[in-house]
C-alpha positions as CSV (number, residue, x, y, z in Angstrom):
1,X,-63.2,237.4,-175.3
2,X,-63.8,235.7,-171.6
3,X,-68.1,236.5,-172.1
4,X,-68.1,234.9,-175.9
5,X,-66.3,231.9,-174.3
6,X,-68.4,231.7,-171.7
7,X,-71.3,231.7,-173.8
8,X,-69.9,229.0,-176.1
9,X,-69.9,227.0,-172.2
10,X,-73.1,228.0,-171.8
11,X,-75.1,226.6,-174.5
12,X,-73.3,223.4,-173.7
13,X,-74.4,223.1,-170.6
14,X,-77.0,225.4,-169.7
15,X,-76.5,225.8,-165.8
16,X,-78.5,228.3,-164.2
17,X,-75.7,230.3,-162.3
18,X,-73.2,231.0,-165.5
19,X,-76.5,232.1,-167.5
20,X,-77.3,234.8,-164.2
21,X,-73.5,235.1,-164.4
22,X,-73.4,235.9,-168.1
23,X,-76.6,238.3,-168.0
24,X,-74.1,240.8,-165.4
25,X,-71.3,240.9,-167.9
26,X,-72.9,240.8,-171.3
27,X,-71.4,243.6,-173.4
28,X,-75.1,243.2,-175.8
29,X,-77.1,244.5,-173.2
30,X,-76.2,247.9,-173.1
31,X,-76.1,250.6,-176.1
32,X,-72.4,251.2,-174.6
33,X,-70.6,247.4,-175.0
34,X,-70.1,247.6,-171.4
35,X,-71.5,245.1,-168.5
36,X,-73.9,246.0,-166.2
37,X,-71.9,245.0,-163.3
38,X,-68.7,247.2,-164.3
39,X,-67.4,245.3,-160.7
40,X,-66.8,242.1,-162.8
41,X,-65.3,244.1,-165.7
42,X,-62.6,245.8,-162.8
43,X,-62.4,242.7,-161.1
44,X,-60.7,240.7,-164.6
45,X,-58.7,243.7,-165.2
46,X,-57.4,243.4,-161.3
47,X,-56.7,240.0,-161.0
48,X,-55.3,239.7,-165.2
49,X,-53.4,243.2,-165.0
50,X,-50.2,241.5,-165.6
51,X,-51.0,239.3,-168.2
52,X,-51.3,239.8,-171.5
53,X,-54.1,237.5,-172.2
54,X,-54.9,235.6,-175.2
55,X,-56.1,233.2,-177.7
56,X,-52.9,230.6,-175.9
57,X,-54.2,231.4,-172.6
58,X,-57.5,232.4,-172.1
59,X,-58.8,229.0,-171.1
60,X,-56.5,228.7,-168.4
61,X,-57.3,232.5,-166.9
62,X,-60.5,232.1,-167.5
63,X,-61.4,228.8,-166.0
64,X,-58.7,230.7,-162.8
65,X,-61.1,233.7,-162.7
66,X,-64.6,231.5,-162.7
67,X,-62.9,229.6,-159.3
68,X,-62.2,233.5,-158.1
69,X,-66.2,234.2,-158.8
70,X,-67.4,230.8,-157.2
71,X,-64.9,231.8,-153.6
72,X,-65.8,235.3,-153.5
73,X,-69.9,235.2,-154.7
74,X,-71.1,231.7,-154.3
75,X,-71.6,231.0,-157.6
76,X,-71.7,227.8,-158.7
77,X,-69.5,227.0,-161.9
78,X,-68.5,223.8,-161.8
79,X,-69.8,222.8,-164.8
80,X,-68.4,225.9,-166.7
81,X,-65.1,224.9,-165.8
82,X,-65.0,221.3,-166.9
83,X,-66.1,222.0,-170.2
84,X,-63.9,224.8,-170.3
85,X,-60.8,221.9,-169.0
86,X,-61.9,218.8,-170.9
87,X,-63.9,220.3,-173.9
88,X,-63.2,223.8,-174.6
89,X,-60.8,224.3,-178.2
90,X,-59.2,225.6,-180.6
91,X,-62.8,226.4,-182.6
92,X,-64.6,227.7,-179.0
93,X,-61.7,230.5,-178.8
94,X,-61.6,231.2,-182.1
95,X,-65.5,232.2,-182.5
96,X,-65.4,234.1,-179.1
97,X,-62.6,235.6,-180.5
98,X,-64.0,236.8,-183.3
99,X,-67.5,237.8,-181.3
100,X,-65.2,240.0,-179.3
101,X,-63.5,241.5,-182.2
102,X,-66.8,242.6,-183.7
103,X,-67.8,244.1,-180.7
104,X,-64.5,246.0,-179.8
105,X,-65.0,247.5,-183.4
106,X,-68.4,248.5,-182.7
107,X,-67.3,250.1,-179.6
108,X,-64.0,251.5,-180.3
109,X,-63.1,250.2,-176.5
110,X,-59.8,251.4,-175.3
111,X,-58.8,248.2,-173.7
């Protein structure tokens, strides 16, 4: 669910880092479902292995987990995270949702 969202930030705003952000964790790329950098994949489950997340929470955690990205890579997200704070809703979820049901049915993931 966190790459449809992301997506739905993207073509709001376009920035340059969350599209080379996007292009490392985009399940579509692959015949698999899974991200070319797997290290981003392990790096969610780490840092959300406690949580159960959510169509109630998945703003929040994922607006937390783009500040992780910016510390710990330099990316630059800012914009990202204010749509995702002031604009993101009830509509944005619900597509990524359903974009990331589709594809866990395609896949048959186990997580």
């Amino acid at each position: 669910m966190f790459f449809y969202l992301m997506d739905e930030c993207y073509d709001k705003c376009q920035d340059d880092d969350l599209g080379m952000f996007l292009s490392s964790i985009s399940p579509e790329i692959w015949e698999d479902g899974m991200p070319t950098e797997r290290c981003v994949y392990e790096d969610w489950r780490r840092l959300n292995k406690d949580i159960v997340v959510n169509e109630e929470n998945i703003i929040e955690i994922s607006a937390y987990f783009l500040e992780y990205y910016e510390k710990e890579h330099s990316y630059h997200l800012a914009r990202a995270k204010e749509i995702l704070r002031k604009t993101a809703n009830d509509a944005m979820v619900r597509r990524a949702t359903v974009r990331a049901q589709a594809m866990c049915n395609k896949h048959h993931y186990k997580e």
